[in-house]
FINURO-934179 format. One record per residue: x, y, z of N, C-alpha, C in turn; residue number from 1; residue in three letters. Coordinates in steps of 0.05 Angstrom, whole numbers, plus 32768, in hexadecimal, padded with zeros to 4 digits. Layout:
<pt><n_x>X</n_x><n_y>Y</n_y><n_z>Z</n_z><ca_x>X</ca_x><ca_y>Y</ca_y><ca_z>Z</ca_z><c_x>X</c_x><c_y>Y</c_y><c_z>Z</c_z><nr>NUM</nr><rest>ALA</rest></pt>
...
This chain:
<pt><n_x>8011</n_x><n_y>7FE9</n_y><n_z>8000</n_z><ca_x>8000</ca_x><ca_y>8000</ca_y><ca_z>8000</ca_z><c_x>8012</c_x><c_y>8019</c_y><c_z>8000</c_z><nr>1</nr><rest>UNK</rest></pt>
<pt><n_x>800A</n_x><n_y>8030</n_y><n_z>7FF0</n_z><ca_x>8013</ca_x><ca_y>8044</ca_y><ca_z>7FEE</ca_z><c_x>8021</c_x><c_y>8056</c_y><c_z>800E</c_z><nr>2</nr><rest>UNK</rest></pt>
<pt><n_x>800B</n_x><n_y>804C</n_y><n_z>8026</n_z><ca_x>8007</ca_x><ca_y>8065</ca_y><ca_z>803D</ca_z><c_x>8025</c_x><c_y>8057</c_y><c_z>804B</c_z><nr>3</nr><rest>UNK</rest></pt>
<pt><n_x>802B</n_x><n_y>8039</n_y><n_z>8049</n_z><ca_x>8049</ca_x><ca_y>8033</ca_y><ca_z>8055</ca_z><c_x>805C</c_x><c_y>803F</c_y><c_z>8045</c_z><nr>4</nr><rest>UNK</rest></pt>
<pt><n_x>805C</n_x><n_y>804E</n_y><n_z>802E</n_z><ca_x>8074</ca_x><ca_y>805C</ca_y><ca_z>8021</ca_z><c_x>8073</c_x><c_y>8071</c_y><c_z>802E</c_z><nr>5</nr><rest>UNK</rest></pt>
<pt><n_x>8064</n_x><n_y>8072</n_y><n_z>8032</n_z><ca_x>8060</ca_x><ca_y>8096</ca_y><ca_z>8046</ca_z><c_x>805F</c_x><c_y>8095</c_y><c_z>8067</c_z><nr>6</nr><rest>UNK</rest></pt>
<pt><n_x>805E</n_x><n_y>807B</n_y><n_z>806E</n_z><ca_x>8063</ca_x><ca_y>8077</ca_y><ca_z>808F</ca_z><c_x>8043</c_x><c_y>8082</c_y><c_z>808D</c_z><nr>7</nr><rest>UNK</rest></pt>
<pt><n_x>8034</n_x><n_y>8077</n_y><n_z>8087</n_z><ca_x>8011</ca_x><ca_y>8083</ca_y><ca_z>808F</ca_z><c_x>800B</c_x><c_y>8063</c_y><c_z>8092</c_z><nr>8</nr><rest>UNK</rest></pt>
<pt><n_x>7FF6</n_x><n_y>805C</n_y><n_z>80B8</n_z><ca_x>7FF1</ca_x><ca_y>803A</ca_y><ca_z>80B4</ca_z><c_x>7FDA</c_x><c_y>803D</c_y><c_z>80A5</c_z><nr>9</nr><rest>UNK</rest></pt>
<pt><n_x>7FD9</n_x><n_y>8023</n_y><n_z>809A</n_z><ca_x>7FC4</ca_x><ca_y>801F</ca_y><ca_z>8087</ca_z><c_x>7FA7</c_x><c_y>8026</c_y><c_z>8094</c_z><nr>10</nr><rest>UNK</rest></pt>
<pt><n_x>7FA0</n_x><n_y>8019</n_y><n_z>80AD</n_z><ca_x>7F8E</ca_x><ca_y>8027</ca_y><ca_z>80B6</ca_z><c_x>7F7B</c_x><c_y>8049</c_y><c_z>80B6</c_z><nr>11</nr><rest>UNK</rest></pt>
<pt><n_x>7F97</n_x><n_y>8058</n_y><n_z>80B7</n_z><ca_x>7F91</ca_x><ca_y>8079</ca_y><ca_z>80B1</ca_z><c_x>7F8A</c_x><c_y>807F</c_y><c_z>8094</c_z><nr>12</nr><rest>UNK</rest></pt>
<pt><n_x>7F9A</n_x><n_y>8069</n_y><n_z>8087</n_z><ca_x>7F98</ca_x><ca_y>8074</ca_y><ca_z>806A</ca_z><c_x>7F83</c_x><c_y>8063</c_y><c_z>805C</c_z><nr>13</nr><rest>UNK</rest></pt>
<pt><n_x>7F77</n_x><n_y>8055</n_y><n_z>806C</n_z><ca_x>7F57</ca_x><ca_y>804B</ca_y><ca_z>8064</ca_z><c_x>7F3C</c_x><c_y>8063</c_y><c_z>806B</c_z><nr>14</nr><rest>UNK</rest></pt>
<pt><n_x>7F4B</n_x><n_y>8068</n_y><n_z>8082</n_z><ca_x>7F37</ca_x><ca_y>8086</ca_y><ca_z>808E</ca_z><c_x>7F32</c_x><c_y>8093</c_y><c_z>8078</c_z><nr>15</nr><rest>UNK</rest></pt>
<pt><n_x>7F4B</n_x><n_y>8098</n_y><n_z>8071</n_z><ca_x>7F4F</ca_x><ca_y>80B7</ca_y><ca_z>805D</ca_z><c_x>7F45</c_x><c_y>80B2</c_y><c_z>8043</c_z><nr>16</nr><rest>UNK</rest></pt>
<pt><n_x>7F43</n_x><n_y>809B</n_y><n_z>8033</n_z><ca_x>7F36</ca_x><ca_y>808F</ca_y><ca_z>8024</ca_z><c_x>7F1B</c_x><c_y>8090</c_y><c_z>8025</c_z><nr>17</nr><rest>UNK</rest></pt>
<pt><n_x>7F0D</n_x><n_y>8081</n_y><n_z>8038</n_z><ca_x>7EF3</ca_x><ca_y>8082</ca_y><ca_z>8041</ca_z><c_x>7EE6</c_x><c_y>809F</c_y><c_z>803F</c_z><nr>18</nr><rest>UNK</rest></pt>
<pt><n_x>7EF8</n_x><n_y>80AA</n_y><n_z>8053</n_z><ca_x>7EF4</ca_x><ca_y>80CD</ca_y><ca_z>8058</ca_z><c_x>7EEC</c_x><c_y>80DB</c_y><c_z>8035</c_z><nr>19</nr><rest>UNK</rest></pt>
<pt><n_x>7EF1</n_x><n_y>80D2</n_y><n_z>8022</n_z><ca_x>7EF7</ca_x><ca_y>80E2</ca_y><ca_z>8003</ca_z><c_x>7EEC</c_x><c_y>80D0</c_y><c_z>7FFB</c_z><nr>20</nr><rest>UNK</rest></pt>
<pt><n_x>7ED2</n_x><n_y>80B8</n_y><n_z>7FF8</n_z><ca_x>7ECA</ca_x><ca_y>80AF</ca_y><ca_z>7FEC</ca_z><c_x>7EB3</c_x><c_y>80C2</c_y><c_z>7FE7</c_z><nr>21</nr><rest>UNK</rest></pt>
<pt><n_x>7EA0</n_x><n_y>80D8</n_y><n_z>7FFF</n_z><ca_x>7E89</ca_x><ca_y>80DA</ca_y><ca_z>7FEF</ca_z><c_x>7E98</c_x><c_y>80EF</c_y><c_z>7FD9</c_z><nr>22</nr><rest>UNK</rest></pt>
<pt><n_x>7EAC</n_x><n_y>8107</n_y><n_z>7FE2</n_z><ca_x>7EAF</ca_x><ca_y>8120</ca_y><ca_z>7FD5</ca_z><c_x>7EBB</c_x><c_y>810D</c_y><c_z>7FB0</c_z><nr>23</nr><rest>UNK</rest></pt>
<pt><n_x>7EC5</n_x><n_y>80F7</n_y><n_z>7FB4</n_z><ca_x>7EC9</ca_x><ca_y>80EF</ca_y><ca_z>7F9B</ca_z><c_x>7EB2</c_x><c_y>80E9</c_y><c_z>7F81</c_z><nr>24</nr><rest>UNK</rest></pt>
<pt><n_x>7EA1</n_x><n_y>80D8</n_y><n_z>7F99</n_z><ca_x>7E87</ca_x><ca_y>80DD</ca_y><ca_z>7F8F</ca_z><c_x>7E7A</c_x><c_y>80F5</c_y><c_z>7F7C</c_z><nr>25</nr><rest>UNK</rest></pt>
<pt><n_x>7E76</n_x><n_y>8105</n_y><n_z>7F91</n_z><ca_x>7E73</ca_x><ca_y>8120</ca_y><ca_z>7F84</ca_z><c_x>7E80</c_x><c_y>812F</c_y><c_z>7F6C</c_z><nr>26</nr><rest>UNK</rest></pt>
<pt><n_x>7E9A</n_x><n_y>812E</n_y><n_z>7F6C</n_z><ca_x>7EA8</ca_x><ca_y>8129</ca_y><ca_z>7F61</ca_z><c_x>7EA7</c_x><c_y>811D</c_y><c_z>7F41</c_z><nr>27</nr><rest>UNK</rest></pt>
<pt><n_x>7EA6</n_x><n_y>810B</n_y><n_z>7F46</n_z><ca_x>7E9D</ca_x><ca_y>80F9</ca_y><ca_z>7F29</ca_z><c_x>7E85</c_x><c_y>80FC</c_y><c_z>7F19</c_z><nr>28</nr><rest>UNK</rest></pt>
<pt><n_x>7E6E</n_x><n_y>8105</n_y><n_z>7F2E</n_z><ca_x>7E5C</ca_x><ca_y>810E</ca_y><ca_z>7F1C</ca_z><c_x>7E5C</c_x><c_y>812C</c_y><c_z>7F10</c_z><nr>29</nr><rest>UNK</rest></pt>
<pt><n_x>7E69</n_x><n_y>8143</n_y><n_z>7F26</n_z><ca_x>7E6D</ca_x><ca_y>815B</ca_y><ca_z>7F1B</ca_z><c_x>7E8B</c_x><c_y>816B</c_y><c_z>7F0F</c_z><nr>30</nr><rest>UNK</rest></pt>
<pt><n_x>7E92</n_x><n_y>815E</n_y><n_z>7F15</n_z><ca_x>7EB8</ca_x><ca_y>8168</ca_y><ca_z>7F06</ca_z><c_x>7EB9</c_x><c_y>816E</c_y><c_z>7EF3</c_z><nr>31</nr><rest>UNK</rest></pt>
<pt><n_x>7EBA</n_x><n_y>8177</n_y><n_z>7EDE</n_z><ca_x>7EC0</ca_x><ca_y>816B</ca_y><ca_z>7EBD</ca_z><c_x>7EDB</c_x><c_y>8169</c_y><c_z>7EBC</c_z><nr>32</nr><rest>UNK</rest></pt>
<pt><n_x>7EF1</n_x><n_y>816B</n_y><n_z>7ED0</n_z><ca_x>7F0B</ca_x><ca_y>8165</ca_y><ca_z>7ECF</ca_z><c_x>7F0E</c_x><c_y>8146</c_y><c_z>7ED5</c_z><nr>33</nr><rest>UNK</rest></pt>
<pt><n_x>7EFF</n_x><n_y>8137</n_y><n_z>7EED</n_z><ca_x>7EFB</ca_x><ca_y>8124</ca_y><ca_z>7EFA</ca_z><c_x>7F09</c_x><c_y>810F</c_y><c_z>7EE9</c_z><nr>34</nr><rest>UNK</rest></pt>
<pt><n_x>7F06</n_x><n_y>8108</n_y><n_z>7ECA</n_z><ca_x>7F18</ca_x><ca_y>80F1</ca_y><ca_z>7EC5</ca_z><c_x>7F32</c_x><c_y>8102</c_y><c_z>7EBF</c_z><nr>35</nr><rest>UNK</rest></pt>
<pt><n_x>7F3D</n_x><n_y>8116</n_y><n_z>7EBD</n_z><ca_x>7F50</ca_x><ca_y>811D</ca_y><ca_z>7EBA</ca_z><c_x>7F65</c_x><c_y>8117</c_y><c_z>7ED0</c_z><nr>36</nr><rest>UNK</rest></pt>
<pt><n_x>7F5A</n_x><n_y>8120</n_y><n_z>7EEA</n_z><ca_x>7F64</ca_x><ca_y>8124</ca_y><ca_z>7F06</ca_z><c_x>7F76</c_x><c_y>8106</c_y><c_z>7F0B</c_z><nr>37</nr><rest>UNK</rest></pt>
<pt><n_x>7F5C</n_x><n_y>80F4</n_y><n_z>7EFA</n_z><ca_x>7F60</ca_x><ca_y>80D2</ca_y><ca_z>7F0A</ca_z><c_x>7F5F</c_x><c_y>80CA</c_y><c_z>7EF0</c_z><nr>38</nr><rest>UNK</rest></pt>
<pt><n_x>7F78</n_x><n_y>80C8</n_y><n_z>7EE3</n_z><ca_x>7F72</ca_x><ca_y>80BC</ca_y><ca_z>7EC2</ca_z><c_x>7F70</c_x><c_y>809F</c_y><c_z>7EBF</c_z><nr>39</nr><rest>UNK</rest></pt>
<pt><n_x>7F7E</n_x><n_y>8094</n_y><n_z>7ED5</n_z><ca_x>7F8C</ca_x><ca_y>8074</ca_y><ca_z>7ED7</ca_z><c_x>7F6F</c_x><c_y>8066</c_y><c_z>7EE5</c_z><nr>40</nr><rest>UNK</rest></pt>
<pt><n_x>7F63</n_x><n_y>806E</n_y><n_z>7EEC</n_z><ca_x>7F4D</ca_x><ca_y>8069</ca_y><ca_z>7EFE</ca_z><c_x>7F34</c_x><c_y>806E</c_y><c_z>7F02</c_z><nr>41</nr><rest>UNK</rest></pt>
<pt><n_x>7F32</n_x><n_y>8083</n_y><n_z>7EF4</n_z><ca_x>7F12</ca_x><ca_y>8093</ca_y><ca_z>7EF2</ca_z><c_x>7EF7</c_x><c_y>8084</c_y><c_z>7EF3</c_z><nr>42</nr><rest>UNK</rest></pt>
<pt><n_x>7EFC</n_x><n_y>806E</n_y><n_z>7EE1</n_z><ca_x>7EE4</ca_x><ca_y>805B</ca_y><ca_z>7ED5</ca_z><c_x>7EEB</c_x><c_y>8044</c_y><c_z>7EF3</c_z><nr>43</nr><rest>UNK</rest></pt>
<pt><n_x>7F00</n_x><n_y>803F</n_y><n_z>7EFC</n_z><ca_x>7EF9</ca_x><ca_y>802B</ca_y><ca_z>7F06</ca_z><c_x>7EFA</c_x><c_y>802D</c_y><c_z>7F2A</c_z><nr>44</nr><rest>UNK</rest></pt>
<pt><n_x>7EF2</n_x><n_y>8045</n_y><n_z>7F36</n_z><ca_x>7EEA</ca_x><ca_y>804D</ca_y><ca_z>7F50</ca_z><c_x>7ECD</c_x><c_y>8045</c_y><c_z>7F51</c_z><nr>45</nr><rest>UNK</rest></pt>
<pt><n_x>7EC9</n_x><n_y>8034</n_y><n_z>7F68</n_z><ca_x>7EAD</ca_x><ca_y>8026</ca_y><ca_z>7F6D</ca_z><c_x>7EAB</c_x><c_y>803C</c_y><c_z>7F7A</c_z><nr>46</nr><rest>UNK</rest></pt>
<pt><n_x>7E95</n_x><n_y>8052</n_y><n_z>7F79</n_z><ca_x>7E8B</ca_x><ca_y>806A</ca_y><ca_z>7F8B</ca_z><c_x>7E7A</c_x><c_y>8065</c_y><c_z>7F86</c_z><nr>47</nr><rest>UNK</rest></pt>
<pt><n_x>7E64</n_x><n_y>8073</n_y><n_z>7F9F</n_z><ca_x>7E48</ca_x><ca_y>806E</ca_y><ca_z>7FA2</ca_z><c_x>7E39</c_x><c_y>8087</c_y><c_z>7F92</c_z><nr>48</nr><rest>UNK</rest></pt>
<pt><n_x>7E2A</n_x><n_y>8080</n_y><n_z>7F89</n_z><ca_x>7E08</ca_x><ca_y>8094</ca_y><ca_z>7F77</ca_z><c_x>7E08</c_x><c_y>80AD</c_y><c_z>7F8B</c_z><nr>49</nr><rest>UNK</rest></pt>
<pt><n_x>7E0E</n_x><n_y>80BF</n_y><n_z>7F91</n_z><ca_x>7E05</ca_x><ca_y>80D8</ca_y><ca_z>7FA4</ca_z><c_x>7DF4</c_x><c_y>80DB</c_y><c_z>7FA1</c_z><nr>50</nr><rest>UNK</rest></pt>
<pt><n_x>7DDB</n_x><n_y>80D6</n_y><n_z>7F90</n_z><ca_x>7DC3</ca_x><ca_y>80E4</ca_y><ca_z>7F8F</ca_z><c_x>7DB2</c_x><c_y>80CA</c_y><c_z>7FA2</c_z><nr>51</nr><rest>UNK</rest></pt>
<pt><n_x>7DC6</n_x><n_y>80B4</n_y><n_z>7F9F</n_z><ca_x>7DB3</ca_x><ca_y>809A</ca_y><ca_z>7FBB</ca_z><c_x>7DBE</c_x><c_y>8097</c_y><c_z>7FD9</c_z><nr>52</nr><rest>UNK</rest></pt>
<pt><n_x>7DD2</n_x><n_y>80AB</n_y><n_z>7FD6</n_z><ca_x>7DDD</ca_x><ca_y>80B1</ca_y><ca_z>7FF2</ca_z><c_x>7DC7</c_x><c_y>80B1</c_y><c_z>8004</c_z><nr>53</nr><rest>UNK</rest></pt>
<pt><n_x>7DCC</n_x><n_y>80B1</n_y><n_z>8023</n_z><ca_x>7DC3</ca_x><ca_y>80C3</ca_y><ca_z>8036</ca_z><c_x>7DCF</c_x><c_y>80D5</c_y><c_z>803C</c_z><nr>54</nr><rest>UNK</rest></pt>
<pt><n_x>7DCB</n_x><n_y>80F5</n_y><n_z>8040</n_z><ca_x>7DD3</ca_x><ca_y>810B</ca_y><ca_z>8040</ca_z><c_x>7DCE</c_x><c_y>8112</c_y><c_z>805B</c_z><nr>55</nr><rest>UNK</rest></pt>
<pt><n_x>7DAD</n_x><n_y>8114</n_y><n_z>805B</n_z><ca_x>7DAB</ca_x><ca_y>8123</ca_y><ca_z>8078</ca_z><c_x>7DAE</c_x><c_y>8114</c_y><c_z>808C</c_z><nr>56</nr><rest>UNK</rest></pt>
<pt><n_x>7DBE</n_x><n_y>8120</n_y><n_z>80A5</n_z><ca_x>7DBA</ca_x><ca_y>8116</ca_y><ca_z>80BD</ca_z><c_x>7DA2</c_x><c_y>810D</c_y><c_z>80C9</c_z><nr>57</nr><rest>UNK</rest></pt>
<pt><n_x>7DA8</n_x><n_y>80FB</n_y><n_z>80DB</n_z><ca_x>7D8F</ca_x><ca_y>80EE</ca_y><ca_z>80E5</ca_z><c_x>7D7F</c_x><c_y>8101</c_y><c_z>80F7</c_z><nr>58</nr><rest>UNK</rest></pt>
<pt><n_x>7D67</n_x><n_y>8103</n_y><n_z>80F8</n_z><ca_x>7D60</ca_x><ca_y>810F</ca_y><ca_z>810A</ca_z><c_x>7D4D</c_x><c_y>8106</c_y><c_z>8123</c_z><nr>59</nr><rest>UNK</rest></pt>
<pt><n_x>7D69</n_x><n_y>8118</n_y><n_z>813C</n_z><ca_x>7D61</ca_x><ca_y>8108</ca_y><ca_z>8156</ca_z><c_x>7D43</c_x><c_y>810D</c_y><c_z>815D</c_z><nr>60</nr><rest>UNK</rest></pt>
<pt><n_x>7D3A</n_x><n_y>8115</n_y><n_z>8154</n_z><ca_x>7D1C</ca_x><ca_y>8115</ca_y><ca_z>8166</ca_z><c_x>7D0B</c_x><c_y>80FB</c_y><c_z>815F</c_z><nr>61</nr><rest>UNK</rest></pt>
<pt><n_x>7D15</n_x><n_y>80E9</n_y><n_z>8146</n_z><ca_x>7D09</ca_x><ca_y>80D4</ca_y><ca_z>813E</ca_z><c_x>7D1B</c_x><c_y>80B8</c_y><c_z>8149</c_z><nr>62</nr><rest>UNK</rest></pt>
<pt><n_x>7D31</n_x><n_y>80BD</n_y><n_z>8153</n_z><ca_x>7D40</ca_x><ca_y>80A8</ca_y><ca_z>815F</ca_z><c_x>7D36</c_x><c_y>80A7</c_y><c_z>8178</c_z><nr>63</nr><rest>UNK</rest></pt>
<pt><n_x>7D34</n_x><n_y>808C</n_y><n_z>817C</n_z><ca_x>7D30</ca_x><ca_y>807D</ca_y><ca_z>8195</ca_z><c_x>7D40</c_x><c_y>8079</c_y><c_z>81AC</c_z><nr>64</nr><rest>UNK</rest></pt>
């Protein structure tokens, strides 16, 4: 993995991954640079549909 060339444990650098999956999302559907940015890769990032996301927070008055 890339994050041991950099002394980052894999653990953090799963975070940080995780962390930039939705903005990639976004990303991919609004960029028009987006395959440029990620040429090697563009097509083949499993990212989720943003528009089937959940967005809003939950709201506590309906939690139990």
């Amino acid at each position: 993995m890339v994050a041991s060339d950099i002394d980052v444990r894999d653990a953090d650098a799963m975070l940080i991954v995780y962390a930039l999956v939705p903005a990639l999302a976004v990303g991919r559907d609004h960029d028009p640079y987006f395959e440029y940015l990620f040429p090697d890769v563009h097509d083949q990032m499993d990212l989720p549909d943003p528009k089937e996301t959940e967005t809003m927070p939950a709201d506590p008055a309906n939690e139990e």
